[in-house]
MDAnalysis code that builds the backbone (N, CA, C; Angstrom):
import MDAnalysis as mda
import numpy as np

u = mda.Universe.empty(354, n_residues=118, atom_resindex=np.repeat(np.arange(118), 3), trajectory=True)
u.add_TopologyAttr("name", ["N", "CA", "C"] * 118)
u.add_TopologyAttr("resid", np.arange(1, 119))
u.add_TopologyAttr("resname", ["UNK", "UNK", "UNK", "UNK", "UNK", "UNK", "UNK", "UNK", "UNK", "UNK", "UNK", "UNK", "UNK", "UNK", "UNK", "UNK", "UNK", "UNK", "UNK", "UNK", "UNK", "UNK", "UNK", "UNK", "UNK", "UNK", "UNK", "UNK", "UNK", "UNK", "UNK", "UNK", "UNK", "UNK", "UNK", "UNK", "UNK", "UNK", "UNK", "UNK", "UNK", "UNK", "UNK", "UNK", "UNK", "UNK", "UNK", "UNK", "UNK", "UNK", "UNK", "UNK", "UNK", "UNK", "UNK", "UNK", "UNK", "UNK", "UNK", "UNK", "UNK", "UNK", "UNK", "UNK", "UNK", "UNK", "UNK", "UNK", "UNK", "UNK", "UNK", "UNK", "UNK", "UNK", "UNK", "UNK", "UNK", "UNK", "UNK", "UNK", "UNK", "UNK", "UNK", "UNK", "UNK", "UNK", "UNK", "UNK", "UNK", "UNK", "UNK", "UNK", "UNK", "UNK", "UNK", "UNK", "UNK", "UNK", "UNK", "UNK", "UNK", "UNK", "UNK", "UNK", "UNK", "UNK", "UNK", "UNK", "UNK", "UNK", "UNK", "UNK", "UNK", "UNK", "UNK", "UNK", "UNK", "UNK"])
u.atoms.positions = np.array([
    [-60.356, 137.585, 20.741],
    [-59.415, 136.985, 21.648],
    [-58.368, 136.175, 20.900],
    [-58.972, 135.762, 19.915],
    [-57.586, 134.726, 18.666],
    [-56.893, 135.651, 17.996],
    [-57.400, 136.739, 18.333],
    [-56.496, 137.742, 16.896],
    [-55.820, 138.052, 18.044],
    [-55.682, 138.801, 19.237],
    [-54.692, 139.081, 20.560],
    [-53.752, 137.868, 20.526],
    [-54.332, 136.695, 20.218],
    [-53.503, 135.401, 20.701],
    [-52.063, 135.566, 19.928],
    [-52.919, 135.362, 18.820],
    [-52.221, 134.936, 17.442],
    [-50.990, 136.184, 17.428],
    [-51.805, 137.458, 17.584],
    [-50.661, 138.578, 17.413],
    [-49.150, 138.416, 18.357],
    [-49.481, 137.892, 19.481],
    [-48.298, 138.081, 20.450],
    [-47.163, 136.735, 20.127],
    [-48.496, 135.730, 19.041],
    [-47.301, 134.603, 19.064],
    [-46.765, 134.229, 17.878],
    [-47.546, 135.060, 16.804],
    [-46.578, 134.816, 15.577],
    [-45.619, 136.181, 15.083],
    [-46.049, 137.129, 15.431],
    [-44.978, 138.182, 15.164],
    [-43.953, 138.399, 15.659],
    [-42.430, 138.541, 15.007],
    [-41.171, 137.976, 15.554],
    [-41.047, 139.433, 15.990],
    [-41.571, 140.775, 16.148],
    [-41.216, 141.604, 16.484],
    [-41.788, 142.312, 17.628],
    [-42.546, 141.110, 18.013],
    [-43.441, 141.509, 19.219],
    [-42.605, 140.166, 20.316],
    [-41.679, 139.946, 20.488],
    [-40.909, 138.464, 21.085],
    [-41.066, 139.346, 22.838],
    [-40.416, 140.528, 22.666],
    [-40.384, 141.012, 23.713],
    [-41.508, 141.409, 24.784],
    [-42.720, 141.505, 24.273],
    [-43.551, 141.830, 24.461],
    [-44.419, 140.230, 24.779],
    [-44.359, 139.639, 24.205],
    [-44.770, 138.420, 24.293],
    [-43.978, 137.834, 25.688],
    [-42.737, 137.754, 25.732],
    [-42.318, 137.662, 26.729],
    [-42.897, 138.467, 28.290],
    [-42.902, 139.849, 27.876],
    [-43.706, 140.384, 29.802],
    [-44.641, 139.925, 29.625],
    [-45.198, 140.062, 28.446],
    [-46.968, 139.787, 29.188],
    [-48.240, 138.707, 28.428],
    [-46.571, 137.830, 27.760],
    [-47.784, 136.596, 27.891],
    [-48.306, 135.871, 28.434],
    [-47.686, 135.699, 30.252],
    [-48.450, 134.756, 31.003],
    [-50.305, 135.885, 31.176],
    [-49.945, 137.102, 31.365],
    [-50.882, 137.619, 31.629],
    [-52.365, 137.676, 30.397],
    [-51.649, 137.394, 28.800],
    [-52.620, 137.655, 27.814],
    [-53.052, 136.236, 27.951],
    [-52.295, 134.892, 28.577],
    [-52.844, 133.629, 28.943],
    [-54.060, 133.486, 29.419],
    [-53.672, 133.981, 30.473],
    [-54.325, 134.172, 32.005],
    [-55.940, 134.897, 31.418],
    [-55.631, 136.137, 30.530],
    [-56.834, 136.401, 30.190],
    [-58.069, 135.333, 29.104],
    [-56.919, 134.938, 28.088],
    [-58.036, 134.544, 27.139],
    [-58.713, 133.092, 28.381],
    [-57.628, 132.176, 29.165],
    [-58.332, 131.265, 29.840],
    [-59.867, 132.082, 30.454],
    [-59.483, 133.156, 30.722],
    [-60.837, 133.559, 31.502],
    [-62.260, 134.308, 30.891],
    [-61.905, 134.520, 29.437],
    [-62.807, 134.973, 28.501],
    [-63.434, 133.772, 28.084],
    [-63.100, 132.391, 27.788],
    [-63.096, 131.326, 27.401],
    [-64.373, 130.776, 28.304],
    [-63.372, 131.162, 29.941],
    [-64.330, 130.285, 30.933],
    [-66.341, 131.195, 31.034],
    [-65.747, 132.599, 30.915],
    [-67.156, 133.497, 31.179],
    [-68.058, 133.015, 29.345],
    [-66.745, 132.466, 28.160],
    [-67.788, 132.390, 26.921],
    [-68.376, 131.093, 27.537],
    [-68.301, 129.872, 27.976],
    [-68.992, 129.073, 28.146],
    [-70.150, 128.821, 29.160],
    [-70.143, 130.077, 30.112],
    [-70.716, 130.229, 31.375],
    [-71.684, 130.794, 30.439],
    [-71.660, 131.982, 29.276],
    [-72.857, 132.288, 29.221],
    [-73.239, 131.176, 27.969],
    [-72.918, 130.121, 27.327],
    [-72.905, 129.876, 26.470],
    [-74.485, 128.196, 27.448],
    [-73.681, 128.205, 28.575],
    [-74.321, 127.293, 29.353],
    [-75.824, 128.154, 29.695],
    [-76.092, 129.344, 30.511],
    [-76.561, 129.887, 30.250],
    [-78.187, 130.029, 29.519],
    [-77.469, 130.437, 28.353],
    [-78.732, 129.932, 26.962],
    [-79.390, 128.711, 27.098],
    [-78.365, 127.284, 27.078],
    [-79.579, 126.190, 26.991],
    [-80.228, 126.080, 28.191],
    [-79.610, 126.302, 29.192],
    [-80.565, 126.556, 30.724],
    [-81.588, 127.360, 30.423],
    [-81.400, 128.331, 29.707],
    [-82.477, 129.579, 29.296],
    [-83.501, 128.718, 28.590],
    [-83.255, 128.301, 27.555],
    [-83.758, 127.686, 26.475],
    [-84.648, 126.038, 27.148],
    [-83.998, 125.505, 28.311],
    [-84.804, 124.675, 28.621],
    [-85.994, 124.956, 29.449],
    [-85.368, 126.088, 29.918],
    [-86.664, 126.459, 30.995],
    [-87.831, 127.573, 30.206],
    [-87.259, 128.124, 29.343],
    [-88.562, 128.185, 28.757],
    [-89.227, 127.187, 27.387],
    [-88.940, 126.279, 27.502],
    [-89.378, 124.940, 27.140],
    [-89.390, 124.753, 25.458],
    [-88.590, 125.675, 25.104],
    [-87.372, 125.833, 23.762],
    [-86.793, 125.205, 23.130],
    [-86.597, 124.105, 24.309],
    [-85.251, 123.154, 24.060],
    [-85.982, 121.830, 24.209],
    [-86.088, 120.817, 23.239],
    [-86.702, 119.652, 23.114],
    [-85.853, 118.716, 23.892],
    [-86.179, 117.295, 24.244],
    [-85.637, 116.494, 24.907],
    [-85.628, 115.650, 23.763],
    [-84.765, 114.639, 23.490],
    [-85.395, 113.532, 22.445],
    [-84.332, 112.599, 22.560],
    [-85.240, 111.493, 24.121],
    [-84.733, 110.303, 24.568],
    [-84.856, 109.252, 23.881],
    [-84.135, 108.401, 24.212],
    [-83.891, 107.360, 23.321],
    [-83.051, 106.570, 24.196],
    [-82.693, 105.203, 23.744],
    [-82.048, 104.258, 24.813],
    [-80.829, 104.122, 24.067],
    [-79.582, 103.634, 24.781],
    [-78.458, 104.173, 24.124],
    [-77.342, 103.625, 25.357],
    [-76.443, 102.595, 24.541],
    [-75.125, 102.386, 25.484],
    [-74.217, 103.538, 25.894],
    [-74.208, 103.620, 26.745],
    [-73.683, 104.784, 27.415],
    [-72.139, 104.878, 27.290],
    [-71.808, 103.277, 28.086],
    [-69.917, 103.313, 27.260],
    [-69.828, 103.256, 25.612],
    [-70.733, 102.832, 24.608],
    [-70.204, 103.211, 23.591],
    [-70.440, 104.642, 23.558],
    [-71.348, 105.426, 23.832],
    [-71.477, 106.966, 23.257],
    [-70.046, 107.705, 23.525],
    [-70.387, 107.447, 24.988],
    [-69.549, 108.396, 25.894],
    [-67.673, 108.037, 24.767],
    [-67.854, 106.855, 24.840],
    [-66.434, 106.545, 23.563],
    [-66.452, 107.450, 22.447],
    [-67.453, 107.082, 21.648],
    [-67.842, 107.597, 20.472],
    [-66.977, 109.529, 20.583],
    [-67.400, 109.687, 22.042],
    [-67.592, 111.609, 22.062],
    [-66.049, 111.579, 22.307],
    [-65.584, 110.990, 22.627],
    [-63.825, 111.152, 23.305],
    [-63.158, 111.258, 21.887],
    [-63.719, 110.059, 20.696],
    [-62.639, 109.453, 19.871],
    [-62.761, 110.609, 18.996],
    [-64.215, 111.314, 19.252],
    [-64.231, 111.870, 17.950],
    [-63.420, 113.681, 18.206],
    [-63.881, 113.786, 19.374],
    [-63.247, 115.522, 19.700],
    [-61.694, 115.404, 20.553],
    [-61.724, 114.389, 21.122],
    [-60.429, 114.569, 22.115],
    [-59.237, 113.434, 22.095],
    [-59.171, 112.765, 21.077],
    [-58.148, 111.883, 20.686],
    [-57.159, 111.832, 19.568],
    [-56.486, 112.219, 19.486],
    [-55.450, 112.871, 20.552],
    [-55.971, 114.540, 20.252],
    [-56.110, 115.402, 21.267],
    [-55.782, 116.562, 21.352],
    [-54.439, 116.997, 20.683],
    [-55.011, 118.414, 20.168],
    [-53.951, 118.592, 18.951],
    [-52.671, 119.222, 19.525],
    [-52.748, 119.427, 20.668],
    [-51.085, 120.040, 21.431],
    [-50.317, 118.711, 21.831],
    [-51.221, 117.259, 21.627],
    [-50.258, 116.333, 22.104],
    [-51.206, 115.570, 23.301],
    [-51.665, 116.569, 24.097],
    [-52.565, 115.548, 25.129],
    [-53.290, 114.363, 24.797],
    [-53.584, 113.662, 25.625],
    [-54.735, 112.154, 25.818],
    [-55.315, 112.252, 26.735],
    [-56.737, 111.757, 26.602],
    [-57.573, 111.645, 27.496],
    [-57.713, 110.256, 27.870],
    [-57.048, 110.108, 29.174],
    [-57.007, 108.473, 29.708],
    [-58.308, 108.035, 30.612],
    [-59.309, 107.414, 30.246],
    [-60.292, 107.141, 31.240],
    [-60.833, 106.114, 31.123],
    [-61.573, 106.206, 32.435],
    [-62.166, 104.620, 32.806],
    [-63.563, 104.502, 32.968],
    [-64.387, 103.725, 32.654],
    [-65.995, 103.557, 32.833],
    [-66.150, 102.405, 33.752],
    [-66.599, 102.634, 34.800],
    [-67.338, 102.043, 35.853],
    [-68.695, 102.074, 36.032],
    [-69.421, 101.373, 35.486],
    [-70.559, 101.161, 36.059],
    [-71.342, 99.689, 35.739],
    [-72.614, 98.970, 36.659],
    [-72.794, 97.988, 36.701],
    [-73.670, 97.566, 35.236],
    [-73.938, 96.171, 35.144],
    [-73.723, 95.787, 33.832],
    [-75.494, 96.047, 33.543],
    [-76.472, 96.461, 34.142],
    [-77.373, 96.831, 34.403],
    [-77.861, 98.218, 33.941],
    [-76.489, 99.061, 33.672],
    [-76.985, 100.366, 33.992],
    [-76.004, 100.842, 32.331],
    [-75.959, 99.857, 31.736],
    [-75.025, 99.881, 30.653],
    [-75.562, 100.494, 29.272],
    [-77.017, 99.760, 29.155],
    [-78.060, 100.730, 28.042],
    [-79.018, 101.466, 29.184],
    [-79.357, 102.916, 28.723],
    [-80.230, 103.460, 29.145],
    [-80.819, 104.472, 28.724],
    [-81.958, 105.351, 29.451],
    [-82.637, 105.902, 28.377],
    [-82.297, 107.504, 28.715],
    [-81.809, 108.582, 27.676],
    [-81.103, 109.762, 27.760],
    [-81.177, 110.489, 26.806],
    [-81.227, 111.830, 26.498],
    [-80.760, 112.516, 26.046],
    [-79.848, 112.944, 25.114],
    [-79.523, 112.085, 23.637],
    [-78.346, 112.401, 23.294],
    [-77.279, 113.464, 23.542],
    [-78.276, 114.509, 22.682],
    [-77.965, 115.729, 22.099],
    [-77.553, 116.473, 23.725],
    [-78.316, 116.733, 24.531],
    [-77.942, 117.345, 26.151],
    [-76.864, 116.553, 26.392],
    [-76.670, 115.171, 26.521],
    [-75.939, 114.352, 27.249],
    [-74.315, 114.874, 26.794],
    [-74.411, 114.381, 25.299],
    [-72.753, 114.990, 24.706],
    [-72.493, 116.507, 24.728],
    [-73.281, 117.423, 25.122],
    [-73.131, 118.555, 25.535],
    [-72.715, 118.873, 27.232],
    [-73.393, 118.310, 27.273],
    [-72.696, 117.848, 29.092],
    [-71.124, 117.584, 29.052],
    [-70.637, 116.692, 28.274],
    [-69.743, 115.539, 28.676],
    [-68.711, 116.343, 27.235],
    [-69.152, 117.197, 26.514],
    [-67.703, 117.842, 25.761],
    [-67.632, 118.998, 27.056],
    [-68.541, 119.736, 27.276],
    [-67.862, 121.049, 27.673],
    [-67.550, 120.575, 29.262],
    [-67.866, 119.353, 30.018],
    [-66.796, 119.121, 31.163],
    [-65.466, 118.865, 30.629],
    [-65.321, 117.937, 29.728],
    [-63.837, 117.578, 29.213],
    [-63.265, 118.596, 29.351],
    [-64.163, 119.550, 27.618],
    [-63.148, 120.860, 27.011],
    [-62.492, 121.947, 28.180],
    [-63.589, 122.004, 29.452],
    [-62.793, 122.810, 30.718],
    [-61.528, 122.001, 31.129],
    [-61.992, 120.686, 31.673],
    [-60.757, 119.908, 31.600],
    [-59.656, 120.370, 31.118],
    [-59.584, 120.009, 29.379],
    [-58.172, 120.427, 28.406],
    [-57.816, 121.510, 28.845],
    [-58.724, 122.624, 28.796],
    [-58.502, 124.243, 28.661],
    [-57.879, 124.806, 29.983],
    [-58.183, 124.020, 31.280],
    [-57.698, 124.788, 32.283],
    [-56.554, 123.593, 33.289],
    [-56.305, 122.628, 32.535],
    [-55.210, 121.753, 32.828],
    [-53.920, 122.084, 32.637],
])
């Protein structure tokens, strides 16, 4: 799907072609993207339910992680975007006990749909 990408947008002799039908080669890779992560989700669902996939909780500030995962994959996004957000929750519920490894897997691939289909 990167070599289709790449072909329509760096070759100066394909301009025309890039022009009819790049909203459409768009349109596709967004949707190869969305079915790679559907099955990509998939697997660890697979993998948890047949009991594959370890849990390994631990207690853990939640606004620092959840920071930690923004600063490190999505600040600044390399086309220019920012991810502007806010943490609400009570001062109670601030350390708790989770999942790293599941948790930041959760919370990149909601973002990365985010970026990808914004």
């Amino acid at each position: 799907m990167e070599i289709l990408q790449l072909f329509f947008e760096k070759d100066q002799l394909n301009k025309e072609l890039t022009k009819k039908y790049g909203e459409h080669i768009e349109r596709v890779l967004k949707e190869v993207y969305r079915m790679d992560n559907l099955l990509a989700d998939l697997v660890v669902v697979g993998r948890i339910e047949d009991g594959k996939e370890a849990f390994d909780f631990s207690e853990g500030d939640l606004n620092v992680y959840i920071t930690e995962i923004v600063q490190d994959l999505f600040y600044p996004y390399s086309d220019g975007r920012k991810l502007s957000y806010e943490i609400t929750n009570p001062a109670e519920l601030q350390t708790v006990t989770f999942c790293k490894r599941m948790f930041r897997h959760c919370i990149v691939n909601v973002l990365s749909n985010a970026f990808k289909y914004s």
